[in-house]
N, C-alpha and C positions, 0 to 999 in steps of 0.2 A: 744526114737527115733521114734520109732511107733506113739504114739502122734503127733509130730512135721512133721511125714508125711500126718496123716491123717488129722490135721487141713489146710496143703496146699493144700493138694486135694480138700477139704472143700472152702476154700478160692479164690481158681484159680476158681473153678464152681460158685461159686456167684460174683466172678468178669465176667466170663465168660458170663453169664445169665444177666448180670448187666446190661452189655456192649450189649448183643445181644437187650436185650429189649429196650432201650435206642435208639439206629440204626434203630430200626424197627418202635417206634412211631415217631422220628423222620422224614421216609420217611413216615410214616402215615401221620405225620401233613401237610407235603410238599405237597403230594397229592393233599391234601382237599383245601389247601387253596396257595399253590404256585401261582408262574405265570400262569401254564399248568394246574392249578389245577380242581380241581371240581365245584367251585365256581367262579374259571375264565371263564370256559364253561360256567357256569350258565348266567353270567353276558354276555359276547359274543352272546348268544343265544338269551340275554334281547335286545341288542343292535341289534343285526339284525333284528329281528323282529320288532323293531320302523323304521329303515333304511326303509324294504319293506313298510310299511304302508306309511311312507313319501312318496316315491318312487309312489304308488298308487295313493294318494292324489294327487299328483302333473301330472301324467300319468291323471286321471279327470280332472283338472283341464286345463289342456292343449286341452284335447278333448271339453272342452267348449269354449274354444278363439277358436277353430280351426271352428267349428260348427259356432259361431258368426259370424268369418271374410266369413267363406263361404257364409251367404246370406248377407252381404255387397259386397262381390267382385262377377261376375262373370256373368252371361247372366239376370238375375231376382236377382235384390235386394229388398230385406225384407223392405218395405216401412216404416213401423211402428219403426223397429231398426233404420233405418235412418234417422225418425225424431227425434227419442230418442237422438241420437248422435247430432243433429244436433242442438235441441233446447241446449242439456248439451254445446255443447261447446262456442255456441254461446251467450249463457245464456239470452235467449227470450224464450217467452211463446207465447200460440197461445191467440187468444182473448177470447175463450171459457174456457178456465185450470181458474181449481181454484187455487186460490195461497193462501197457508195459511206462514203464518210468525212467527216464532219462536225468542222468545228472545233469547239471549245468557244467 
């Protein structure tokens, strides 16, 4: 009888310990690599950081059109940008430009 108690007691503790270890690497593994996990921070953290660099990029990018249309519009236009625009859209050249030509 003695025997038969002390192997349950035996029994229920390594089922006990079995189970507890099991639940705990379990939320270990959840942790690490869940939704919320360690590695979804990781990755979030990856993502925002291109987000701002894009965000910058485009923040320069905007201050150079803005800069441009400034000395097109406004009391004093930038001669030079204006003939730029003017020969591009027109698609003439002055008599002096050299013109070199490229095959396809």
């Amino acid at each position: 009888m003695i025997i038969r108690t002390r192997r349950r007691r035996i029994g229920f503790l390594l089922a006990f310990h079995a189970i507890a270890w099991s639940a705990s690497a379990y939320f270990a593994h959840s942790a690490y690599t869940g939704d919320r996990g360690l590695l979804a921070k990781q990755q979030a953290k990856e993502m925002t950081a291109e987000v701002v660099r894009k965000i910058g990029d485009a923040r320069t990018e905007r201050q150079a059109w803005e800069r441009r249309v400034s000395q097109l519009s406004g009391k004093e236009i930038d001669r030079d940008l204006l003939d730029e625009r003017q020969r591009l859209m027109l698609n003439s050249a002055h008599r002096n430009d050299v013109i070199i030509l490229l095959n396809p």
